[in-house]
DRENZATOR-541087 format. One record per atom (N, C-alpha, C): x, y, z. Coordinates in steps of 0.05 Angstrom, whole numbers, padded with zeros to 5 digits, always signed. Layout:
N
XYZ...
END
This chain:
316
-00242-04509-00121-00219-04499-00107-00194-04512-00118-00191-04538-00122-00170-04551-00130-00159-04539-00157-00184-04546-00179-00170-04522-00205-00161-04502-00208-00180-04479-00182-00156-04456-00178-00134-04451-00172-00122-04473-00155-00097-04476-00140-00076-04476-00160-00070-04484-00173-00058-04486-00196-00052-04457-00205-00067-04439-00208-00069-04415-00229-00052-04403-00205-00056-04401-00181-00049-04379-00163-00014-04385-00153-00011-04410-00163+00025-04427-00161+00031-04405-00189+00018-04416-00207+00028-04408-00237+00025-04379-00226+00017-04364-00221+00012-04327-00217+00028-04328-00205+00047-04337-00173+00061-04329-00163+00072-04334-00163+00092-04350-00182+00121-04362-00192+00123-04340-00215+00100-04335-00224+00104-04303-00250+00115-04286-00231+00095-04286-00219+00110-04246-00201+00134-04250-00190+00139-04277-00182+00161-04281-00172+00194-04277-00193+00181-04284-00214+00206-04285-00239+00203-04259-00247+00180-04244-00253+00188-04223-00254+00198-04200-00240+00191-04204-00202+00212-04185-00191+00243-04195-00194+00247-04212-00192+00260-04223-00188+00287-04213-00223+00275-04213-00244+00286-04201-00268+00292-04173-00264+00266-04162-00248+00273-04127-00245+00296-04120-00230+00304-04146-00206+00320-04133-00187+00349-04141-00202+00350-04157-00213+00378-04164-00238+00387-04137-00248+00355-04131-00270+00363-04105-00286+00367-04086-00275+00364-04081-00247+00371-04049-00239+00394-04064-00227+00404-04080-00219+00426-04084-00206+00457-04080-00221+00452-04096-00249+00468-04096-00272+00470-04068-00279+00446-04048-00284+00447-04026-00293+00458-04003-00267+00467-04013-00236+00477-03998-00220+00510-04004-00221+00516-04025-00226+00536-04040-00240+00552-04018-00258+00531-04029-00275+00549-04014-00301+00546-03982-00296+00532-03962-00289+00533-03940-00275+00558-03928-00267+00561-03950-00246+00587-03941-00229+00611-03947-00230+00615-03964-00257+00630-03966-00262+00641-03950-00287+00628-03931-00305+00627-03911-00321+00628-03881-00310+00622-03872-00288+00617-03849-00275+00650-03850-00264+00665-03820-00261+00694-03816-00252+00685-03805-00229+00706-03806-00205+00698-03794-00177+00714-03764-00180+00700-03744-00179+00719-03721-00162+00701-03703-00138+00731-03699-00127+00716-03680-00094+00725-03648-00102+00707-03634-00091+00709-03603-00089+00701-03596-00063+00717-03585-00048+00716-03565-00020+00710-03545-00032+00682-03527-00017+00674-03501-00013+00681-03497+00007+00682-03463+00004+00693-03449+00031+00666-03435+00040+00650-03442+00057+00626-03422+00066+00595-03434+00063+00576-03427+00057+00551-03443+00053+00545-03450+00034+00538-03474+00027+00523-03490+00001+00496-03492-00010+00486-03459+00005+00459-03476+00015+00441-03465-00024+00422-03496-00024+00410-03492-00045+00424-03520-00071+00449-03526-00062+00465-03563-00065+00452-03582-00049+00436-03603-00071+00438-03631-00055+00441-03647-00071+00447-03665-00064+00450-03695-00081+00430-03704-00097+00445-03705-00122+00436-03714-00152+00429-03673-00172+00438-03664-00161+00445-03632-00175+00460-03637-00195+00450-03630-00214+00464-03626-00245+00493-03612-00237+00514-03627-00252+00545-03610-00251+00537-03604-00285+00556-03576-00291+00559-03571-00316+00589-03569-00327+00589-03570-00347+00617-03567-00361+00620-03545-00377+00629-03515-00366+00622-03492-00384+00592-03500-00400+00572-03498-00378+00547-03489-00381+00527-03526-00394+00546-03544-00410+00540-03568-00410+00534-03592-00393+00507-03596-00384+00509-03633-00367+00529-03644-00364+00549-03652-00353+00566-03672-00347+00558-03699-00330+00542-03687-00310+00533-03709-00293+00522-03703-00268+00523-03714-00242+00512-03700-00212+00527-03701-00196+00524-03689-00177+00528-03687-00150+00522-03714-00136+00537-03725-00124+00530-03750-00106+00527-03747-00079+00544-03733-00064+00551-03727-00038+00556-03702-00027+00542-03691-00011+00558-03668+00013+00559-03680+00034+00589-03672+00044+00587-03673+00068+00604-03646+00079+00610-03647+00105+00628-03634+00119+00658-03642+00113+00681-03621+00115+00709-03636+00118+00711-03642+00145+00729-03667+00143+00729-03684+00168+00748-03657+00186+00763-03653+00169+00786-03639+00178+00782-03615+00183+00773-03596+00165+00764-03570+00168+00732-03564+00172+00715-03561+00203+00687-03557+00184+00683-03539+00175+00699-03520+00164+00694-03493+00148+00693-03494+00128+00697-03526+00116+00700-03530+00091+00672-03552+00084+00666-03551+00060+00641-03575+00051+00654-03582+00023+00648-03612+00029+00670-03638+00010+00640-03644-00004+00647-03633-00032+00622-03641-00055+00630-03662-00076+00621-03681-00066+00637-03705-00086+00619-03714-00114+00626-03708-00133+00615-03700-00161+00613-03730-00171+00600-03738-00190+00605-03763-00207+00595-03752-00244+00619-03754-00253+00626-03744-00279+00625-03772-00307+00613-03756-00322+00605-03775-00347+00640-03791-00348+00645-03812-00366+00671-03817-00377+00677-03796-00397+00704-03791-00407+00714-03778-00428+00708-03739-00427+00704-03735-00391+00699-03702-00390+00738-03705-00391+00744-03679-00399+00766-03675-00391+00771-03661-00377+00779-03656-00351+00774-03641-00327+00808-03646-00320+00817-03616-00324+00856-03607-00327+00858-03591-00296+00880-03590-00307+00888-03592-00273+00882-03548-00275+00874-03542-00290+00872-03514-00291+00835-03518-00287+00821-03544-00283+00798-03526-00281+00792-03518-00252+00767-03504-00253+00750-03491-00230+00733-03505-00223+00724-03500-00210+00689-03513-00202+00682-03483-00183+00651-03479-00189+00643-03462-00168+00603-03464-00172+00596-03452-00156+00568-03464-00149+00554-03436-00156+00529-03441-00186+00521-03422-00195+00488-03429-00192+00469-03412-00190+00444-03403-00187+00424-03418-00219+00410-03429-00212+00402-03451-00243+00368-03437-00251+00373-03413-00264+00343-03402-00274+00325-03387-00246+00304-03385-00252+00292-03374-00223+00277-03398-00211+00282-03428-00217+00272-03447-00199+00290-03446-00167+00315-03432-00169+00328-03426-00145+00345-03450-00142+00342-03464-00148+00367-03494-00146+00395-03488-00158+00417-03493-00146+00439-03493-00149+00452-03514-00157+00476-03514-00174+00484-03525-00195+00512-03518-00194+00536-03541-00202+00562-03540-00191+00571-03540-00230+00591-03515-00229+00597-03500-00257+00622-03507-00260+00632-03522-00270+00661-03523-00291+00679-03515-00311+00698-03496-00302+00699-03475-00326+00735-03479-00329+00745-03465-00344+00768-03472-00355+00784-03497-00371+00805-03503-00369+00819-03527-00370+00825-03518-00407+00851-03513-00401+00863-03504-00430+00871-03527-00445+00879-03531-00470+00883-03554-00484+00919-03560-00480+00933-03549-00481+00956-03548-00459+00956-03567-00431+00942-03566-00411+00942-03576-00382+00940-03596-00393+00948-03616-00376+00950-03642-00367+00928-03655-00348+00914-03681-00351+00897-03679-00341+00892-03687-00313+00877-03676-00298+00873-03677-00268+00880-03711-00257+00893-03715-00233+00892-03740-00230+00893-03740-00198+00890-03761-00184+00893-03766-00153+00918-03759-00151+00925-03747-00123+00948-03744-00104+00957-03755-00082+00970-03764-00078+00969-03776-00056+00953-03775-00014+00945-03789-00002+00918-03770+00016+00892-03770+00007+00890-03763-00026+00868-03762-00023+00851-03790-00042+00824-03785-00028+00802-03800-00042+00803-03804-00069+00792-03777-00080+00789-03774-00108+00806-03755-00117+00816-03752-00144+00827-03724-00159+00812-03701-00146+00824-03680-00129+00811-03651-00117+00810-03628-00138+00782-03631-00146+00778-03603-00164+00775-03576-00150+00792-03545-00155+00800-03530-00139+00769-03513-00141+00756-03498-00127+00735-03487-00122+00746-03454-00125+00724-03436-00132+00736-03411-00140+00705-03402-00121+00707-03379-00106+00683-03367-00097+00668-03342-00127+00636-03357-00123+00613-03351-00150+00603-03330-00133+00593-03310-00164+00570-03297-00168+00552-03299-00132+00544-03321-00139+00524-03334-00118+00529-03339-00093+00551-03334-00079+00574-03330-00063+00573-03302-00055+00578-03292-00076+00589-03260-00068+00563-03253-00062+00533-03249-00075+00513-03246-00067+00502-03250-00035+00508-03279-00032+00494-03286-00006+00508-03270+00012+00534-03273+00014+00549-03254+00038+00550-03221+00029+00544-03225+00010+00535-03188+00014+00511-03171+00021+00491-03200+00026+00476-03190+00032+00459-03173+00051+00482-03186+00072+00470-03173+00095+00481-03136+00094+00497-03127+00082+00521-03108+00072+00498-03093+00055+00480-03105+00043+00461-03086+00025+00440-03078+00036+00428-03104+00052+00409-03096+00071+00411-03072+00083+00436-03071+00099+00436-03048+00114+00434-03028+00104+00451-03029+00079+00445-03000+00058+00421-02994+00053+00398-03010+00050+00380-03009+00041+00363-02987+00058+00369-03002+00094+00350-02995+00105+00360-02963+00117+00392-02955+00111+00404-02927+00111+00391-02917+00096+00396-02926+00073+00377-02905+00044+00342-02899+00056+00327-02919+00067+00304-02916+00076+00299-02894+00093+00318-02894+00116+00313-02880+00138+00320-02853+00124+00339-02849+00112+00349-02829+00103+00327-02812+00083+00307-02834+00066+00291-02814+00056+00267-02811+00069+00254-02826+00089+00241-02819+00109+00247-02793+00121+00275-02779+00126+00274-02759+00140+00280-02735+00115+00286-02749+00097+00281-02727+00072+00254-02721+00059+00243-02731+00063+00211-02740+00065+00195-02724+00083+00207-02707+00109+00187-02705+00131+00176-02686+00124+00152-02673+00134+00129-02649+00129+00144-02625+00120+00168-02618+00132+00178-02588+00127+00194-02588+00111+00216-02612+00099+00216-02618+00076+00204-02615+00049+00179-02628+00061+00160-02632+00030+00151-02604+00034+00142-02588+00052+00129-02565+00053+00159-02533+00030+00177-02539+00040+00198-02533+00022+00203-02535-00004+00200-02567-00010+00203-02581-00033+00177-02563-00055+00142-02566-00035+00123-02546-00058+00131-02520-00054+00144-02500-00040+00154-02469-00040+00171-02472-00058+00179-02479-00075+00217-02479-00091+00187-02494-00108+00186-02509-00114+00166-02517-00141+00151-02490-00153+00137-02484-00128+00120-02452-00133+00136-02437-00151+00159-02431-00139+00175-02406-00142+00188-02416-00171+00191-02442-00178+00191-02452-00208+00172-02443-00224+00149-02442-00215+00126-02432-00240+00125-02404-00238+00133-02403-00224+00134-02368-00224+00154-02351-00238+00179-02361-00238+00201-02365-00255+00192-02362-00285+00180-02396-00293+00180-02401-00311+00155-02376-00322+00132-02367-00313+00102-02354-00317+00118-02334-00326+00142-02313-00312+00160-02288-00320+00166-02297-00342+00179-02323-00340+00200-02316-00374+00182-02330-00397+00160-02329-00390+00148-02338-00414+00133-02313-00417+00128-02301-00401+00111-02275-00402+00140-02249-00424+00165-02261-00423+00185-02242-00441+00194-02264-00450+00187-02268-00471+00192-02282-00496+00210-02268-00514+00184-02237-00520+00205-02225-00540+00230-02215-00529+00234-02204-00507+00256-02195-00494+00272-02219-00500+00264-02242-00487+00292-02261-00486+00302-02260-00526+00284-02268-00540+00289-02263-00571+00308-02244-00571+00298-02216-00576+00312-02189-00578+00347-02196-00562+00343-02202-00541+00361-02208-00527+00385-02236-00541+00376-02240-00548+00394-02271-00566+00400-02266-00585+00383-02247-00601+00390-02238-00627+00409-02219-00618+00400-02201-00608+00431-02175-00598+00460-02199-00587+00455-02214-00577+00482-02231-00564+00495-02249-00605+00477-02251-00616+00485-02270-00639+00502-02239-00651+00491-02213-00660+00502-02193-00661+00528-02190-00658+00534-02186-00629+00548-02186-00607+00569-02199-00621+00564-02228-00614+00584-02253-00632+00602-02253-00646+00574-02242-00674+00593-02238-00703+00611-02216-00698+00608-02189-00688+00624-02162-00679+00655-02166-00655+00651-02194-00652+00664-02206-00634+00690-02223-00656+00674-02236-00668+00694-02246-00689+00704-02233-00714+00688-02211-00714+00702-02195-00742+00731-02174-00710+00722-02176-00695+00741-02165-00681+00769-02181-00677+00770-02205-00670+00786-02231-00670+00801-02227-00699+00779-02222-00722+00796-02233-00746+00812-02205-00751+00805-02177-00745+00824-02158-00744+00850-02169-00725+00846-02167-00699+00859-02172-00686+00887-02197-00701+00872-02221-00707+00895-02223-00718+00913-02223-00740+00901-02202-00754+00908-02187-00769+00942-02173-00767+00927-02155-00750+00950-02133-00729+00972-02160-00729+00971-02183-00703+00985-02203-00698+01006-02208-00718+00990-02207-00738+01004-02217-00761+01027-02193-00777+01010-02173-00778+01031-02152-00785+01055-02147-00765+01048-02157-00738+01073-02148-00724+01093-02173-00722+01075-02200-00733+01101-02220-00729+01129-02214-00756+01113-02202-00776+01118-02188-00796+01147-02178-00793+01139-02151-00780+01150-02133-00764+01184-02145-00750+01170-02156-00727+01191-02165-00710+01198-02195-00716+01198-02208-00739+01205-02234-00747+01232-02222-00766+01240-02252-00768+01272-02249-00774+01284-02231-00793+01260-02228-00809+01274-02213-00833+01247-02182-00836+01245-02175-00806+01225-02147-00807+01251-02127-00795+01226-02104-00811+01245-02084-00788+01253-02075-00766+01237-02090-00751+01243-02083-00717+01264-02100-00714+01281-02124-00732+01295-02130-00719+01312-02120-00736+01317-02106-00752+01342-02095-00763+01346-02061-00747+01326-02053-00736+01325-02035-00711+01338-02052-00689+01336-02069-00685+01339-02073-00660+01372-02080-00661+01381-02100-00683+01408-02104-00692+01412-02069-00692+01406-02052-00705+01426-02024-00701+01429-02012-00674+01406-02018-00660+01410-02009-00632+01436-02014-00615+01431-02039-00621+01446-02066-00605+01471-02056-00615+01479-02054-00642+01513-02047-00649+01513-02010-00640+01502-01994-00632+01509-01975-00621+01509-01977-00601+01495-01990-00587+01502-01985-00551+01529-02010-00550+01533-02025-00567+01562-02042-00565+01588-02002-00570+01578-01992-00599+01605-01971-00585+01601-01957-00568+01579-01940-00561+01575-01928-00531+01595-01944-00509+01584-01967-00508+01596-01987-00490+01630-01987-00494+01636-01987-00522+01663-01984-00524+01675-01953-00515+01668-01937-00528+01670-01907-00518+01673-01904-00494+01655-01915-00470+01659-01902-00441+01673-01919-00437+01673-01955-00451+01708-01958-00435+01731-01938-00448+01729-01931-00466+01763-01919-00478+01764-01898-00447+01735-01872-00449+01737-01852-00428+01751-01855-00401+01738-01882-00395+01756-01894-00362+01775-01896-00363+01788-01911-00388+01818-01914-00389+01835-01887-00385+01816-01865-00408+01833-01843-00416+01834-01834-00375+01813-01835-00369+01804-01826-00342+01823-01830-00318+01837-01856-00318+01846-01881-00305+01878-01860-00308+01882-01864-00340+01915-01855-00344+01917-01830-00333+01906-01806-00337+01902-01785-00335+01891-01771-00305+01892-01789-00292+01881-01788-00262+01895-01768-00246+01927-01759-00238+01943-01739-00232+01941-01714-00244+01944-01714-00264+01934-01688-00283+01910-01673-00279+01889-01694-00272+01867-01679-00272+01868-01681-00240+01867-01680-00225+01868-01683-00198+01881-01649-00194+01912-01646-00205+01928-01618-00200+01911-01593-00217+01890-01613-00238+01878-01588-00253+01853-01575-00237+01846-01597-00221+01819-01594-00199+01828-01573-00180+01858-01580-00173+01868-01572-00140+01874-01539-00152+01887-01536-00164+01908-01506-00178+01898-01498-00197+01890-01517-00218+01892-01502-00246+01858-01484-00242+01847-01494-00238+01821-01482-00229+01817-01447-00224+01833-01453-00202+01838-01418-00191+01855-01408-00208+01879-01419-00223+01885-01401-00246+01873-01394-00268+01850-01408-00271+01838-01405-00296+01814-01390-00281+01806-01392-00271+01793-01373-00248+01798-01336-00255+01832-01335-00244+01841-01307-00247+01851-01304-00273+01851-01315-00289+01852-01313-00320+01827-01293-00332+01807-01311-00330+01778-01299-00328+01781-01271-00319+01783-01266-00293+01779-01240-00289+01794-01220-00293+01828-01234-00304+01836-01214-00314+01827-01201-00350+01831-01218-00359+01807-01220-00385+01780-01203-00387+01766-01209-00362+01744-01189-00364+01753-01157-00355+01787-01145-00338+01782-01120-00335+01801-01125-00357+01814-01139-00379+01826-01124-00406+01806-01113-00420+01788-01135-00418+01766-01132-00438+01759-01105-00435+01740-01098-00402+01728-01075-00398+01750-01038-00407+01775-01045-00404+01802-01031-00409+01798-01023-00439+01801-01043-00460+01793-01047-00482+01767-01025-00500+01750-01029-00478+01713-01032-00488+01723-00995-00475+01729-00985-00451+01738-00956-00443+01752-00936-00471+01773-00948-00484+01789-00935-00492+01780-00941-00522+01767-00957-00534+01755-00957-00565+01735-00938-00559+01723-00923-00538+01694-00913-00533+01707-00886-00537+01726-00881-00526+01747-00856-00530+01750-00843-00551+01768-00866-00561+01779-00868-00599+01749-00852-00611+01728-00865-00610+01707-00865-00631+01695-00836-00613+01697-00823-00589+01698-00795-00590+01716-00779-00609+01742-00785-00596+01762-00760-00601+01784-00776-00621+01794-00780-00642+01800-00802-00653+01838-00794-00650+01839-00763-00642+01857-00750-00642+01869-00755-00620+01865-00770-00601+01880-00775-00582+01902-00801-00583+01892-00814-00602+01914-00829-00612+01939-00818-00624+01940-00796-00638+01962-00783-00640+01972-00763-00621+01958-00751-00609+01974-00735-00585+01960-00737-00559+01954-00751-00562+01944-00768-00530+01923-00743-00515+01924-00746-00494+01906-00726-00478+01915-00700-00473+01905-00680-00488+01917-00646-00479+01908-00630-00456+01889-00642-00450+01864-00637-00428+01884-00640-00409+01894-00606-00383+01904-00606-00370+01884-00607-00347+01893-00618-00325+01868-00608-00299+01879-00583-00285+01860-00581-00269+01867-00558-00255+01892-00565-00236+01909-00552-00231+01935-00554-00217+01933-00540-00195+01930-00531-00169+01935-00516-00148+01964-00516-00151+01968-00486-00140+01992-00475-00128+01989-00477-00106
END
């Protein structure tokens, strides 16, 4: 027993020096840790859920470092204070984002860093706060969760909805209209050649269609011919145009003449009328006087020299 005593001092002054080295080295190495890691806070607006402490942050899609803390804002609890710990030498500008993105289909969530132009200046504490506040943008993974319930419902509208599109007299409909498809189709496959005959007469049709078009504008053409600047319808139409200008001049002169001459013809309406009236009729008994006594002559021609000898009867 005495010789063992010895070994079991020497064994536990070992274990002793060696915890005792381990608790140095992780101490030094918590040390130096934390004193290499930068602090920043990010407020979300809404649920985190699927964030916990020690979550990979990324830097446009690169490791930067983890997540150290959630908590609640003291101030707002609508808000959750994600306090990040960042490698040295990230450059994180006062233009970046942070927002919380979905990491593969292990389902763990992961805080995303995106922007920060080479321009900005880089992020720094403000006064109030703890750490430099990196601004949060609502993710992908965000819009998802709260829409979810918004799809659900759609989901289960679309369901119900084809449930009743779905019901017996429906589907009993749905095979009558299928039927009446093959039956359709059994006809027009049963006239084949008709439909042929029929396509070929329409291709027919077509060409007789376009040799008609290409007459057609043919004609078009002869008449732009025609009535274009230098055809004859417009040198017709220029002679038209300068005769109905003297027409137009003519019945003005007539009004004028009409206008001056207005008394004259008025006394020729009122008087001269009925004189020319009894003009006429005396004219027609010269005439008839005339037409009597040449009818005479060409009897008796001798009465021009001694006129009428022809006595009548005389009573006593």
């Amino acid at each position: 027993m005495e010789t063992r005593a010895p070994y079991v001092l020497v064994g536990g002054f070992v274990l002793l020096f060696v915890a005792g080295l381990l608790v140095a080295v992780l101490w030094f190495a918590r040390v130096q840790f934390r004193e290499e890691v930068t602090y920043y806070d990010i407020y979300f607006e809404g649920s985190v859920t699927g964030l916990s402490p020690a979550s990979t942050v990324r830097y446009n899609g690169l490791p930067v470092g983890r997540v150290g803390e959630i908590k609640l804002d003291p101030t707002d609890p609508t808000k959750v204070r994600v306090t990040i710990e960042l490698q040295p030498g990230v450059p994180v500008k006062t233009d970046t984002v942070a927002s919380l993105e979905l990491q593969g289909v292990t389902g763990g969530t992961y805080v995303n860093l995106t922007g920060g132009t080479r321009e900005a200046p880089l992020l720094t504490r403000e006064a109030g706060q703890r750490y430099p506040v990196i601004p949060s943008k609502q993710s992908g993974l965000e819009r998802v969760v709260q829409g979810a319930p918004e799809l659900l419902n759609r989901v289960i509208t679309l369901t119900d909805q084809l449930n009743a599109l779905l019901s017996p007299a429906n589907r009993q409909a749905v095979s009558e209209t299928l039927e009446n498809f093959r039956k359709v189709s059994a006809a027009a496959a049963s006239h084949t050649g008709d439909i042929d005959t029929a396509l070929a007469d329409g291709a027919k049709t077509l060409q007789q269609l376009h040799q008609t078009l290409d007459t057609a504008n043919a004609i078009l053409a002869s008449l732009n011919q025609l009535v274009g600047p230098d055809g004859e319808m417009q040198a017709t139409l220029k002679s038209i145009d300068a005769t109905s200008r003297r027409i137009g001049d003519l019945a003005q002169a007539a009004d004028r003449t009409v206008t001056d001459n207005a008394p004259q013809l008025h006394a020729f309406t009122t008087t001269g009328l009925d004189q020319l009236q009894q003009l006429v009729e005396q004219s027609q008994q010269l005439v008839a006087q005339l037409s009597r006594i040449a009818d005479s002559l060409s009897r008796d021609p001798s009465l021009l020299l001694y006129g009428d000898r022809r006595e009548g009867y005389r009573p006593k």
